[in-house]
C-alpha positions, 0 to 999 in steps of 0.5 A: 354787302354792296353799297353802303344802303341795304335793300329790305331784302337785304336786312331781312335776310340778316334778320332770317340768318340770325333767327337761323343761327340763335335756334340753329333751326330752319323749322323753328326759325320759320315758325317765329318768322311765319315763313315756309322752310323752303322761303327761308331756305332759299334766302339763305341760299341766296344770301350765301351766293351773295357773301362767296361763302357757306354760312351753315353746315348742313347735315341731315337733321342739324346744321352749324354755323361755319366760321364764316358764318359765326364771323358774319353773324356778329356782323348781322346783328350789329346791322340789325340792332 
């Protein structure tokens, strides 16, 4: 992340990417989050972009944390917590 105060966006997207990674779930994390898949879909994403790096493996019904990924989510929740 840039800069050393994160946005809302940014805090937010760590809190939909944890939410993702604790059910390893789109649907069920957009029903805890009250979000569309697609919004979360697209945070992610973007998120990504952001980082340089995947943090899901996405299959056709799963996805997996990438190593990447499960680094990154330590990293996010000491932010969020």
């Amino acid at each position: 992340m840039r800069g050393a105060v994160m946005s809302f966006n940014s805090y937010s997207s760590l809190h939909i990417f944890a939410q993702i990674a604790g059910s390893l779930s789109f649907k069920e994390a957009a029903g805890a989050l009250h979000l569309t898949q697609s919004a979360l879909s697209h945070r992610i994403r973007k998120l990504e972009q952001e980082l340089g790096f995947p943090l899901f493996v996405r299959q056709t019904r799963k996805i997996a944390l990438t190593a990447e990924g499960e680094r990154f989510l330590a990293h996010a929740c000491n932010i969020i917590n």
